[in-house]
LODO-452397 format. One line per field, with one value per residue: residue in three letters; x, y, z of N, C-alpha, C, CB in turn. Coordinates in steps of 0.05 Angstrom, whole numbers, padded with zeros to 5 digits. Glycine has a CB too. Layout:
aa	c(ALA  ...)
neast	c(X  ...)
nnorth	c(Y  ...)
nup	c(Z  ...)
caeast	c(X  ...)
canorth	c(Y  ...)
caup	c(Z  ...)
ceast	c(X  ...)
cnorth	c(Y  ...)
cup	c(Z  ...)
cbeast	c(X  ...)
cbnorth	c(Y  ...)
cbup	c(Z  ...)
This chain:
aa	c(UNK  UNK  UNK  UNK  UNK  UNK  UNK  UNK  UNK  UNK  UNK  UNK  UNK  UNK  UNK  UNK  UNK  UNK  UNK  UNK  UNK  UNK  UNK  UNK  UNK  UNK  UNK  UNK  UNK  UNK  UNK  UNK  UNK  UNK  UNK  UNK  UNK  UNK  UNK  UNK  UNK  UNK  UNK  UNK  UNK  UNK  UNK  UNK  UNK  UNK  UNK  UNK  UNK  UNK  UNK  UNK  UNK  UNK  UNK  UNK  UNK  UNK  UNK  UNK  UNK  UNK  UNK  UNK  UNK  UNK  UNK  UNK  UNK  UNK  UNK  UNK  UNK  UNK  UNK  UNK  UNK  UNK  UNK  UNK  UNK  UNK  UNK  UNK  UNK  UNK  UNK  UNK  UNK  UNK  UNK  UNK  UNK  UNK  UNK  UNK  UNK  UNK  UNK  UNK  UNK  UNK  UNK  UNK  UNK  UNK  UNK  UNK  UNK  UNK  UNK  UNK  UNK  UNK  UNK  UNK  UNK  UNK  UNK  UNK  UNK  UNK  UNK  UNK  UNK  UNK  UNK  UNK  UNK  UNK  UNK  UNK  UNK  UNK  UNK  UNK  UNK  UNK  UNK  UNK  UNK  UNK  UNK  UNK  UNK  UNK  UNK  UNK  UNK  UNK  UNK  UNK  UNK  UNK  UNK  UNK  UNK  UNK  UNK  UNK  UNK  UNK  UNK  UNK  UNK  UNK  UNK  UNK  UNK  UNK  UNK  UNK  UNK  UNK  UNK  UNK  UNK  UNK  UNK  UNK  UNK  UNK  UNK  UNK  UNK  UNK  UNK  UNK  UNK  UNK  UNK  UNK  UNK  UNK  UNK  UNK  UNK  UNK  UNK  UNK  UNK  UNK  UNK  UNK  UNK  UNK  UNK  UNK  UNK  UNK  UNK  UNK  UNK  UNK  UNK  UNK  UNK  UNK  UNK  UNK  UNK  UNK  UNK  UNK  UNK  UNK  UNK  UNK  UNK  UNK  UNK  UNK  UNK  UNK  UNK  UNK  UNK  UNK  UNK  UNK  UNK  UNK  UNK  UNK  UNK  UNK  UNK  UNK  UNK  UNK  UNK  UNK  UNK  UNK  UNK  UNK  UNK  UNK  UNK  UNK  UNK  UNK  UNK  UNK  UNK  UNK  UNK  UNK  UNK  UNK  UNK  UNK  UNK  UNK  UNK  UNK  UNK  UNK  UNK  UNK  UNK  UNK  UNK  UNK)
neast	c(03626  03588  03595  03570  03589  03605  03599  03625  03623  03645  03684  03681  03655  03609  03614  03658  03643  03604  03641  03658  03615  03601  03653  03639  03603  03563  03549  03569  03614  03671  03689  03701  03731  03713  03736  03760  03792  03864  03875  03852  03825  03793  03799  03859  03852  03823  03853  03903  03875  03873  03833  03795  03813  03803  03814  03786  03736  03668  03684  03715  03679  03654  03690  03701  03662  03662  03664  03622  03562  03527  03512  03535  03518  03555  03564  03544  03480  03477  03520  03499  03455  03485  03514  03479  03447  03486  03498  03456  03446  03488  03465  03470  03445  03428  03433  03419  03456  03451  03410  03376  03344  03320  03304  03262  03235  03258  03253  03273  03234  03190  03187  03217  03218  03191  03225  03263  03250  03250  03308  03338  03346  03328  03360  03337  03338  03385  03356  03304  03302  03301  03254  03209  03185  03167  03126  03092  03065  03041  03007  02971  02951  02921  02886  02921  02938  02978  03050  03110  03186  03247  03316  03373  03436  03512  03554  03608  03592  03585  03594  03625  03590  03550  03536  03531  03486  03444  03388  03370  03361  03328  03279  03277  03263  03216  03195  03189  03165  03119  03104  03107  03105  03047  03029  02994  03005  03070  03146  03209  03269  03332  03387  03450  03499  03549  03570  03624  03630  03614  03545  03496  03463  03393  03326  03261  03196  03136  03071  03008  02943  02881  02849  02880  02878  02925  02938  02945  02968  03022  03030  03039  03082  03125  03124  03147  03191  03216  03224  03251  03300  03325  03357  03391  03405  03429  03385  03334  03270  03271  03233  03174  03111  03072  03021  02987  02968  02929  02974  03032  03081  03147  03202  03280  03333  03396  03450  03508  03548  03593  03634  03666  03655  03666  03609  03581  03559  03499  03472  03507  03492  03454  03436  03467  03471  03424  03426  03457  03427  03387  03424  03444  03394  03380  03428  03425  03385  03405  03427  03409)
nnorth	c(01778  01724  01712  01716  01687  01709  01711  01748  01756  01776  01840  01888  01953  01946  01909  01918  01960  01930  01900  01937  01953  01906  01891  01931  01906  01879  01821  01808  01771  01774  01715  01701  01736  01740  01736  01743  01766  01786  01838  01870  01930  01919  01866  01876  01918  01896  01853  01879  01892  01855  01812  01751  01733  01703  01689  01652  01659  01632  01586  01580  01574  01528  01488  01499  01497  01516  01566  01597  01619  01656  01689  01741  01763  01796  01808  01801  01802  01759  01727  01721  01680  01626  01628  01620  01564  01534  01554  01543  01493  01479  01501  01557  01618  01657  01733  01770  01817  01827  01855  01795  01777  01723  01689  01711  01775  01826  01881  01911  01954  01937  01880  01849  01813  01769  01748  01724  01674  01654  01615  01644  01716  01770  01831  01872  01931  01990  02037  02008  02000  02053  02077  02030  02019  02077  02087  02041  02067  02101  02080  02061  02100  02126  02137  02096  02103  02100  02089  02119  02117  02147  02139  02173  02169  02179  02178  02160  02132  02081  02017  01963  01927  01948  01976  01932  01915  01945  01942  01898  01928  01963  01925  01899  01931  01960  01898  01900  01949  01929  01878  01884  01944  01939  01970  01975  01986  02008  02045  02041  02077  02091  02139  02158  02200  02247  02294  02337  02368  02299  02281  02263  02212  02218  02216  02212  02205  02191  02197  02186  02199  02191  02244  02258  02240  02288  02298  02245  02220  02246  02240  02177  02179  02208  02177  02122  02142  02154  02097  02081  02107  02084  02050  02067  02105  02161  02161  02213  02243  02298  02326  02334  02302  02335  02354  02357  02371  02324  02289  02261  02283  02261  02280  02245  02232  02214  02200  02170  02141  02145  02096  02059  02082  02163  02204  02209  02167  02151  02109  02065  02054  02052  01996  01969  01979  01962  01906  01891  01890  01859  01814  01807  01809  01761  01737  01744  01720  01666  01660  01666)
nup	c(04074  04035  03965  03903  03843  03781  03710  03663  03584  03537  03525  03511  03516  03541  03574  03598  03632  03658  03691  03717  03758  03774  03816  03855  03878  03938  03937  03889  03861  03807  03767  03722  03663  03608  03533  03468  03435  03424  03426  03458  03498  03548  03566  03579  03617  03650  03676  03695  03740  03770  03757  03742  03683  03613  03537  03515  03511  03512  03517  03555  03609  03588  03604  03650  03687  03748  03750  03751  03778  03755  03690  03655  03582  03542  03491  03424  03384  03347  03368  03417  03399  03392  03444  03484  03486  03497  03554  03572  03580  03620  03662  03676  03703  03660  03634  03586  03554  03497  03442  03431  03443  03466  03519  03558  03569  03611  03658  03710  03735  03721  03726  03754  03805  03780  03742  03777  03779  03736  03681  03650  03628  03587  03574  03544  03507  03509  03500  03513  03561  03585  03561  03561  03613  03621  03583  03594  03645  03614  03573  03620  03637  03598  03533  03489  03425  03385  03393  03393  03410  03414  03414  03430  03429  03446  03395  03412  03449  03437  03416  03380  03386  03397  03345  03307  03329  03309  03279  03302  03358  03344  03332  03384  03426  03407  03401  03460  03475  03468  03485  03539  03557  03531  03487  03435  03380  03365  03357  03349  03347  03328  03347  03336  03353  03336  03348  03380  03442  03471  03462  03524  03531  03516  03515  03476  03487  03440  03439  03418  03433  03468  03487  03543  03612  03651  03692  03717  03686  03689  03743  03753  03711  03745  03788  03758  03755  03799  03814  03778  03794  03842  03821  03787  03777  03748  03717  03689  03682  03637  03610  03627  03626  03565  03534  03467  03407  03404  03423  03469  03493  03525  03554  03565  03603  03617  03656  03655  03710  03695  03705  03665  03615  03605  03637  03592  03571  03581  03556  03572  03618  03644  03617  03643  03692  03710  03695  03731  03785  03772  03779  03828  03861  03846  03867  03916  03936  03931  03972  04019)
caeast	c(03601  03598  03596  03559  03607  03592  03620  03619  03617  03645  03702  03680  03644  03587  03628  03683  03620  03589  03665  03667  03604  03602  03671  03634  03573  03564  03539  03580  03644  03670  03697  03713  03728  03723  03738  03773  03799  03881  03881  03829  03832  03783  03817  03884  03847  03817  03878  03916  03864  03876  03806  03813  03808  03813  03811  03777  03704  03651  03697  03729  03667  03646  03716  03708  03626  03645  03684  03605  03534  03507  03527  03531  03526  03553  03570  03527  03456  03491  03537  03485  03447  03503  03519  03451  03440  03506  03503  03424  03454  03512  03443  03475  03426  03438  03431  03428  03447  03452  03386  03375  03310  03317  03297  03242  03250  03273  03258  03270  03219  03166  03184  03237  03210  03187  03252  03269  03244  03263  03334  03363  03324  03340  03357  03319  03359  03381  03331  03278  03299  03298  03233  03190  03168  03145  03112  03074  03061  03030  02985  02958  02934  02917  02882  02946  02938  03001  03074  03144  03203  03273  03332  03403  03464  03537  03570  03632  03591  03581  03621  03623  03567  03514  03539  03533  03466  03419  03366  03359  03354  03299  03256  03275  03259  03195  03173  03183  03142  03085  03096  03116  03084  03024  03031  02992  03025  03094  03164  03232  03278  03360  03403  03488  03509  03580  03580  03632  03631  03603  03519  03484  03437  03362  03310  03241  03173  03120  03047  02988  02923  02846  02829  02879  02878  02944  02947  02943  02997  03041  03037  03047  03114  03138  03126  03158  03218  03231  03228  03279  03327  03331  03379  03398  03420  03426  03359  03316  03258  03279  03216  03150  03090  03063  02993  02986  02960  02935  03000  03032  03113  03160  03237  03290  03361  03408  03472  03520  03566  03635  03651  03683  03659  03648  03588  03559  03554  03485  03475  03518  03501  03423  03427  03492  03445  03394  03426  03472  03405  03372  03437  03435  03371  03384  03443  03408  03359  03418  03450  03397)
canorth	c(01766  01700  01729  01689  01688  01715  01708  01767  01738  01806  01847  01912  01979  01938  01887  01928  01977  01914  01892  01951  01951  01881  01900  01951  01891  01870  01806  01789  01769  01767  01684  01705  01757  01726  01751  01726  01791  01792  01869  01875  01939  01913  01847  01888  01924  01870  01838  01893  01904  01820  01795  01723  01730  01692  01694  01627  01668  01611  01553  01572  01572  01500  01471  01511  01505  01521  01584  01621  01617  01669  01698  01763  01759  01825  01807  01812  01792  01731  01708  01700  01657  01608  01621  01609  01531  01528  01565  01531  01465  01488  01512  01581  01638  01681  01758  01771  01840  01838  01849  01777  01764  01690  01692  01735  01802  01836  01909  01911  01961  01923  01850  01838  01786  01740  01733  01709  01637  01639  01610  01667  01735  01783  01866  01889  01953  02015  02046  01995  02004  02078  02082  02016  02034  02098  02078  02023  02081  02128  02070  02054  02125  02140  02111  02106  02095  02092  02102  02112  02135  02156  02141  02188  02173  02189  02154  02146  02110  02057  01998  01954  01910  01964  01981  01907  01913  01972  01930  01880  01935  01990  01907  01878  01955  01948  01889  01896  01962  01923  01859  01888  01961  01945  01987  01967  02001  02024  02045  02054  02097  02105  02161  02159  02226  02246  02317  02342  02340  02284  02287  02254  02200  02225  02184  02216  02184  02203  02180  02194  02193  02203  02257  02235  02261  02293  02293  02225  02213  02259  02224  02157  02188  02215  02151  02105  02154  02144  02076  02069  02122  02070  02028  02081  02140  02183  02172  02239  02261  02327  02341  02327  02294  02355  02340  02385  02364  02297  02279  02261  02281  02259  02272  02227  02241  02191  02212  02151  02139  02140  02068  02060  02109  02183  02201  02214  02138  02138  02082  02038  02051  02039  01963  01953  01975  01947  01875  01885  01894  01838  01790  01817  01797  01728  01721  01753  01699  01639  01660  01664)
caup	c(04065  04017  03950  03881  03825  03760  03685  03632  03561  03522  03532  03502  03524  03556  03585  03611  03648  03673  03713  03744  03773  03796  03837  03878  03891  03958  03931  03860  03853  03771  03767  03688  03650  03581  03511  03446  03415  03443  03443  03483  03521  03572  03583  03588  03638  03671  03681  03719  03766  03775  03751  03722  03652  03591  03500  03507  03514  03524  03508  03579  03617  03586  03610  03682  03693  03767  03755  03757  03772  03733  03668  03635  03554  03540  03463  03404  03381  03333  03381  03439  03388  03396  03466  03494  03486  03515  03580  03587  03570  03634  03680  03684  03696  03640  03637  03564  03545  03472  03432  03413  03457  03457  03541  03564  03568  03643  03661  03731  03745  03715  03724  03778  03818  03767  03726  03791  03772  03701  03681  03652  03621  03571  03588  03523  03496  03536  03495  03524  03593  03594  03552  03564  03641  03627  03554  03611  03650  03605  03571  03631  03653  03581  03514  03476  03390  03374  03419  03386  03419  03394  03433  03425  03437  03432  03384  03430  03472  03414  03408  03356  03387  03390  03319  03295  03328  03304  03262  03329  03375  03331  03336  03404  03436  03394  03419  03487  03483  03463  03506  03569  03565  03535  03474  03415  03354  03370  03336  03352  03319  03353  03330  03344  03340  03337  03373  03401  03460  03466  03482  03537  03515  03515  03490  03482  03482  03431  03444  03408  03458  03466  03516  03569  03637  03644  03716  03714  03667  03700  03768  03730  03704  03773  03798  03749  03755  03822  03825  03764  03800  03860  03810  03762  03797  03732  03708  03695  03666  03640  03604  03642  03596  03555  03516  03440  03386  03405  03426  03498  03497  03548  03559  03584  03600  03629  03661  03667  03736  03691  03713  03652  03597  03623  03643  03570  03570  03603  03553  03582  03649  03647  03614  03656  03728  03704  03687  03769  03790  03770  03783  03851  03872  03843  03882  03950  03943  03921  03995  04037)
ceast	c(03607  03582  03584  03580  03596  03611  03611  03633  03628  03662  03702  03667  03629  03595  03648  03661  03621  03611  03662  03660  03592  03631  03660  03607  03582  03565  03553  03609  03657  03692  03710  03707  03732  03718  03760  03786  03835  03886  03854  03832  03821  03794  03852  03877  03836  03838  03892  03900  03858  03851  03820  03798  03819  03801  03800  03743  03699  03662  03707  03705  03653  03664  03715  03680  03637  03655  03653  03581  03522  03530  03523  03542  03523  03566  03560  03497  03466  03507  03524  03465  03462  03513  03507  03446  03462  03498  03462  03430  03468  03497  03460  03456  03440  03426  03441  03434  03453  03413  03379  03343  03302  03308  03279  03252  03247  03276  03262  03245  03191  03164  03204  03237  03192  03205  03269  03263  03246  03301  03348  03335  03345  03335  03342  03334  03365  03360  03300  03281  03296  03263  03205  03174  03149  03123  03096  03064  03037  03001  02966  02944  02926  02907  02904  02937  02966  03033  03106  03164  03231  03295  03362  03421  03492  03555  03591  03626  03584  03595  03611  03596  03541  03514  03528  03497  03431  03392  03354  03347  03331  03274  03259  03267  03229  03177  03163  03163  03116  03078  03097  03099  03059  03012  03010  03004  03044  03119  03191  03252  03308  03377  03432  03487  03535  03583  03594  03627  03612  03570  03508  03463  03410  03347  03283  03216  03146  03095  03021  02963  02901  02838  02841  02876  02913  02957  02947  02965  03023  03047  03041  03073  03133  03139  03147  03191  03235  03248  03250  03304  03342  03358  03395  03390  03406  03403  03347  03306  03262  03254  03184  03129  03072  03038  02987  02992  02947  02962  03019  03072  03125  03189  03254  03315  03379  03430  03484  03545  03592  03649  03668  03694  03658  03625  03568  03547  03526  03473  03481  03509  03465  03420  03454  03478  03431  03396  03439  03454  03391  03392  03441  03417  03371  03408  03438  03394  03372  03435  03433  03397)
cnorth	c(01748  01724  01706  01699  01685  01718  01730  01756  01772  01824  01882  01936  01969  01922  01895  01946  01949  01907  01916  01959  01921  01880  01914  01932  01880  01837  01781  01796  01762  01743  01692  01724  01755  01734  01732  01745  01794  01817  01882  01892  01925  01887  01858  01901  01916  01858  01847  01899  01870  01811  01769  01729  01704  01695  01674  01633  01643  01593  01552  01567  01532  01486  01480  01518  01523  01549  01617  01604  01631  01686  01719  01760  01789  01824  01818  01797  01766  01717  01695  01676  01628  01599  01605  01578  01531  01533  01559  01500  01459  01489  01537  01599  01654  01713  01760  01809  01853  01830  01823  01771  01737  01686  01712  01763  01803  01865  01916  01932  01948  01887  01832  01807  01764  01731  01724  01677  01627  01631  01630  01692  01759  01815  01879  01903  01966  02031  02035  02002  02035  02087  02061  02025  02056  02098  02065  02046  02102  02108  02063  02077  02143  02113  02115  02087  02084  02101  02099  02128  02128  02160  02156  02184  02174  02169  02149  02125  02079  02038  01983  01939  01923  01970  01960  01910  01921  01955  01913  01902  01954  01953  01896  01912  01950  01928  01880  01918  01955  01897  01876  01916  01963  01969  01970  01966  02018  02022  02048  02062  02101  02120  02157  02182  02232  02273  02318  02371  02330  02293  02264  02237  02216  02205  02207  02204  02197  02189  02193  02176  02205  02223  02246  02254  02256  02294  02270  02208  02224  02251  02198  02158  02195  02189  02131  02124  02154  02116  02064  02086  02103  02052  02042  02100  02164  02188  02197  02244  02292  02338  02328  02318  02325  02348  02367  02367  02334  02284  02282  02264  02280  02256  02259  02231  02217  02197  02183  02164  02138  02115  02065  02077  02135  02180  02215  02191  02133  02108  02052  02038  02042  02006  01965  01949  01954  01910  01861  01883  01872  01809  01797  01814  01771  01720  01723  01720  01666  01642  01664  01636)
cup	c(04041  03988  03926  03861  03794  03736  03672  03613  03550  03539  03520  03516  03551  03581  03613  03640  03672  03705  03735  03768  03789  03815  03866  03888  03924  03963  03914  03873  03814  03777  03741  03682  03625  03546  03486  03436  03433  03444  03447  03497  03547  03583  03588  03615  03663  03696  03705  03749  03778  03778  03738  03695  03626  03556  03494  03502  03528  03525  03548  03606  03615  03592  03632  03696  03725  03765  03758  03756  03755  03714  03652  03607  03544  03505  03438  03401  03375  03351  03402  03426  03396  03424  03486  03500  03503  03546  03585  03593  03606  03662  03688  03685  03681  03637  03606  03555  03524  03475  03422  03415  03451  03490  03541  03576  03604  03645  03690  03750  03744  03729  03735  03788  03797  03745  03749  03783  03744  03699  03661  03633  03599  03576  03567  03507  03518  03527  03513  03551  03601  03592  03566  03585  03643  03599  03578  03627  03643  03592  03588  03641  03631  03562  03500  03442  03382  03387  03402  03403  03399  03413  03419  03444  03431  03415  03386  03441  03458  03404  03377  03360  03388  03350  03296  03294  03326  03294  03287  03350  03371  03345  03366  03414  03429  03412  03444  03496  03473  03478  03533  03574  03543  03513  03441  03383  03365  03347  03352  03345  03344  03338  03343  03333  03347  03342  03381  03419  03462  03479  03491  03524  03525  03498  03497  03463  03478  03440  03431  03422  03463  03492  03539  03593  03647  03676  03729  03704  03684  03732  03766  03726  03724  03785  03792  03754  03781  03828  03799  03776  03824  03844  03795  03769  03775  03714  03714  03678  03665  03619  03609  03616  03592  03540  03491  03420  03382  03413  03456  03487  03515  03549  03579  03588  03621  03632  03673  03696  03724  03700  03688  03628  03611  03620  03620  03565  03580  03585  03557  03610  03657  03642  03638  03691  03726  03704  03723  03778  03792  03778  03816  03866  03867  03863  03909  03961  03953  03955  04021  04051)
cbeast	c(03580  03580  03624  03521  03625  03575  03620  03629  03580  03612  03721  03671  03624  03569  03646  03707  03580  03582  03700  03673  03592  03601  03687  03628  03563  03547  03523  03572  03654  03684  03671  03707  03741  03710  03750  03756  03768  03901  03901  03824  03826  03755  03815  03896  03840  03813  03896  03923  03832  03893  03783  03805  03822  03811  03837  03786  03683  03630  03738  03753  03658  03637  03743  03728  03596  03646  03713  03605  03521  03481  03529  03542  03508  03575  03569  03543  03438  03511  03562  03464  03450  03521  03523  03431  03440  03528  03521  03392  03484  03527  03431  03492  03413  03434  03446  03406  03449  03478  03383  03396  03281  03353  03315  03220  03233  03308  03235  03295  03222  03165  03182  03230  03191  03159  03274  03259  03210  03257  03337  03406  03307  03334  03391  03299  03350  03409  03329  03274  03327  03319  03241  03198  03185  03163  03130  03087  03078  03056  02989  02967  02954  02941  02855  02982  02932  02998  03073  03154  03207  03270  03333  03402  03467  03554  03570  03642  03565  03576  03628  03648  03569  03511  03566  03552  03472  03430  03376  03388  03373  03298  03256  03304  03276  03207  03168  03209  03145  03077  03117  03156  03096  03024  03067  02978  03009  03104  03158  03239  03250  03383  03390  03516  03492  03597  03573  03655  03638  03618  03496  03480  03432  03356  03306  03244  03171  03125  03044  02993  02933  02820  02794  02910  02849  02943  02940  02924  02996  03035  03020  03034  03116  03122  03105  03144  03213  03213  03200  03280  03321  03303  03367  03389  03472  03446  03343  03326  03236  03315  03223  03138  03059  03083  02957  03012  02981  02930  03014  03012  03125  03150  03251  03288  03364  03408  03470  03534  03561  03657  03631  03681  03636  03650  03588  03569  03574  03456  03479  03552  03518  03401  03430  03527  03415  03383  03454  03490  03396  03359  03466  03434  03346  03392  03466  03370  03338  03441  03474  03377)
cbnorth	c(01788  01656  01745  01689  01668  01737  01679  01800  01718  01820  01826  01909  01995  01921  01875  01952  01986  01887  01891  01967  01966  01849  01919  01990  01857  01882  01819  01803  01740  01798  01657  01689  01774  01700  01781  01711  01828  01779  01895  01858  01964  01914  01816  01910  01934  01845  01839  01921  01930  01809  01812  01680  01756  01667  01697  01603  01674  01605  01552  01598  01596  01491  01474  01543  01465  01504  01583  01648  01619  01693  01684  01786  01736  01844  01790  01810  01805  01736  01720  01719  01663  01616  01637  01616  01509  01544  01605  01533  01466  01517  01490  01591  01651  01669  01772  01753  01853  01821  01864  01754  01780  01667  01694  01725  01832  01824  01924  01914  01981  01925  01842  01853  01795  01739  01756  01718  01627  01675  01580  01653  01751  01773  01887  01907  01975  02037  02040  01962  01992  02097  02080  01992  02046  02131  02057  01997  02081  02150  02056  02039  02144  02161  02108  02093  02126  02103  02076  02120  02131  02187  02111  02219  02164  02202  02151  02161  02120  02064  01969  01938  01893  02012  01984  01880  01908  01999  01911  01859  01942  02005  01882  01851  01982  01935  01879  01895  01987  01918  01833  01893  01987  01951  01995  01974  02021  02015  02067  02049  02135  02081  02195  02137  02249  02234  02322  02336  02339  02262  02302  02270  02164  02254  02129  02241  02166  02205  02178  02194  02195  02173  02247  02214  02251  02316  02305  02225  02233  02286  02226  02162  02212  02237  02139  02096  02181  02145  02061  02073  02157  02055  02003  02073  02145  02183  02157  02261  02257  02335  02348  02354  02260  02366  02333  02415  02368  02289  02293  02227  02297  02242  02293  02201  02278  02166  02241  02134  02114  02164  02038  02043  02111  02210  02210  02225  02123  02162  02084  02035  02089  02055  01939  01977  01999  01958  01868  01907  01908  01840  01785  01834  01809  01718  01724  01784  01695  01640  01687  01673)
cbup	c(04057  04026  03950  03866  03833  03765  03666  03632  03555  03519  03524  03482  03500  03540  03559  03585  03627  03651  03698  03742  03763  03778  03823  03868  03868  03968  03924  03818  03875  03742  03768  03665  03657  03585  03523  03426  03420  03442  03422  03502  03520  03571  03565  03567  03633  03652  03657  03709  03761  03804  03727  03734  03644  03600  03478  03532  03482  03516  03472  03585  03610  03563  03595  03681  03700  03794  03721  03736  03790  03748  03654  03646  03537  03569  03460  03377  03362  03308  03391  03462  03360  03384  03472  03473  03454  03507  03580  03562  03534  03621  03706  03673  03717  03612  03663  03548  03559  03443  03414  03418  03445  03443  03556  03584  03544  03647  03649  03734  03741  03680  03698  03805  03845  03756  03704  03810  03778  03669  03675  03626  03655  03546  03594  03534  03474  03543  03465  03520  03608  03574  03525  03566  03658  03631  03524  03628  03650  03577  03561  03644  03676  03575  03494  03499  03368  03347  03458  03354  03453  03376  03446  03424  03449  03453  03363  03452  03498  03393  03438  03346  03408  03414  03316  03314  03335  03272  03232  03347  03386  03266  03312  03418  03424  03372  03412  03504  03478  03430  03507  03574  03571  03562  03476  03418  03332  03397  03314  03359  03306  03371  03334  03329  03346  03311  03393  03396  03484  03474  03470  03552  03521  03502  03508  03485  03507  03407  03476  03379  03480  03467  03519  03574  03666  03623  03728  03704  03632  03695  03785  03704  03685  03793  03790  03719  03748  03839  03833  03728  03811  03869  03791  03737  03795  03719  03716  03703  03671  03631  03578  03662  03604  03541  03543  03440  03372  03383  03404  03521  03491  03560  03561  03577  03610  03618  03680  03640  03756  03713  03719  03648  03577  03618  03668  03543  03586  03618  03547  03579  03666  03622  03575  03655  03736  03666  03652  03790  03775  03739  03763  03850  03864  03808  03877  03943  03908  03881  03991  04031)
């Protein structure tokens, strides 16, 4: 089957995830594997498993436009600032998945088919993608005041670019739970914890709410949970919406597939679905 050819921008945790699951696409093929750092594990690892790589990052993409149609920016918030004009300048669809939110945001359960016709979209956090859906979820089958959640995870699974980007990701998380679900007053709050061994991300989602109807909510949450496990296997609510004290609680647990981190990583493995996902249906469409 003809295959679309895709660039990753970032050579680290995110980056390295992303290769391994565009290998197993039916769809992608990786054109570049591009990075600047020369001890790079992931371009060392790239390499052997004979991806084309190069230390030129974006410079080698603007000297090789055809080497991809679409582009994963698996870097930092600051650098996709810079990258961006470029690779719009280039007409690459871009898949942004640092926090920068310079493209409209992209949750695939919510908003699939219409980042179809945009020229490139942004994955939000993994916080946003675990949380936003069912935050949209719960406001819509409830009056919701005020909604924060709190995402955990292992601080193995933390490269330098989530590290770089804590302050972008507590506001781009933020304000996708108030564009996208519909949240009036929200917060986001992410914890790294350094456990050993390492713990499973969880994220759970506070809500403060008028009298909701709880069987309402809770079929709402079964719902949205299905339809993110379709992309993202290790998704699971592991604690059903509870209602006490005014207050709606809901647990999240995310068990990554070990493509590159183990499977405490579900961090990496929710934006990384989430972004195959959405380049996947763009290239379905680019081959029809």
């Amino acid at each position: 089957m003809e295959k679309i050819k895709v660039g990753i921008i970032g050579t680290g945790n995110i980056g390295s995830d992303l290769l391994m699951k565009v290998r197993r696409s039916d769809v992608l093929e990786c054109g570049i594997f591009a990075g600047h750092n020369r001890d790079s594990k992931g371009i060392a690892s790239a390499k052997a498993l004979g991806v084309p790589v190069t230390y030129d990052s974006i410079r080698y993409i603007e000297e090789n436009p055809d080497c991809c149609q679409i582009v994963f920016d698996a870097t930092s918030a600051k650098v996709h600032l810079y990258n961006a004009p470029i690779l719009q300048s280039l007409g690459k669809y871009t898949i942004d998945l640092t926090p920068a939110h310079i493209a409209p945001f992209c949750i695939p359960q919510i908003n699939l088919d219409s980042a179809m016709e945009l020229s490139g979209v942004n994955c939000v956090t993994c916080g946003g993608q675990a949380t936003v859906p069912l935050a949209k979820a719960i406001s819509e089958a409830a009056d919701v005041d005020y909604l924060e959640i709190v995402a955990t995870i292992a601080s193995k699974s933390a490269g330098a670019g989530t590290r770089n980007n804590i302050d972008e990701f507590t506001q781009t998380t933020k304000e996708a739970l108030i564009e996208l679900g519909g949240i009036r007053n929200a917060k986001a709050i992410i914890i790294l914890n350094p456990a050993e061994p390492p713990v499973k991300m969880h994220n759970t989602i506070y809500a403060l709410a008028n009298d909701p109807d709880m069987d309402r909510v809770c079929r709402a949450v079964a719902r949205v949970e299905k339809e993110i496990q379709a992309y993202v296997p290790g998704y699971k609510v592991v604690l059903p919406p509870i209602f006490e004290n005014g207050r709606i609680t809901v647990g999240i647990e995310v068990v990554g597939s070990g493509d590159f981190l183990p499977s405490y990583a579900g961090n990496l493995d929710i934006i990384t679905c989430a972004a195959v996902e959405i380049a996947e249906n763009y290239a379905r469409r680019k081959l029809l």
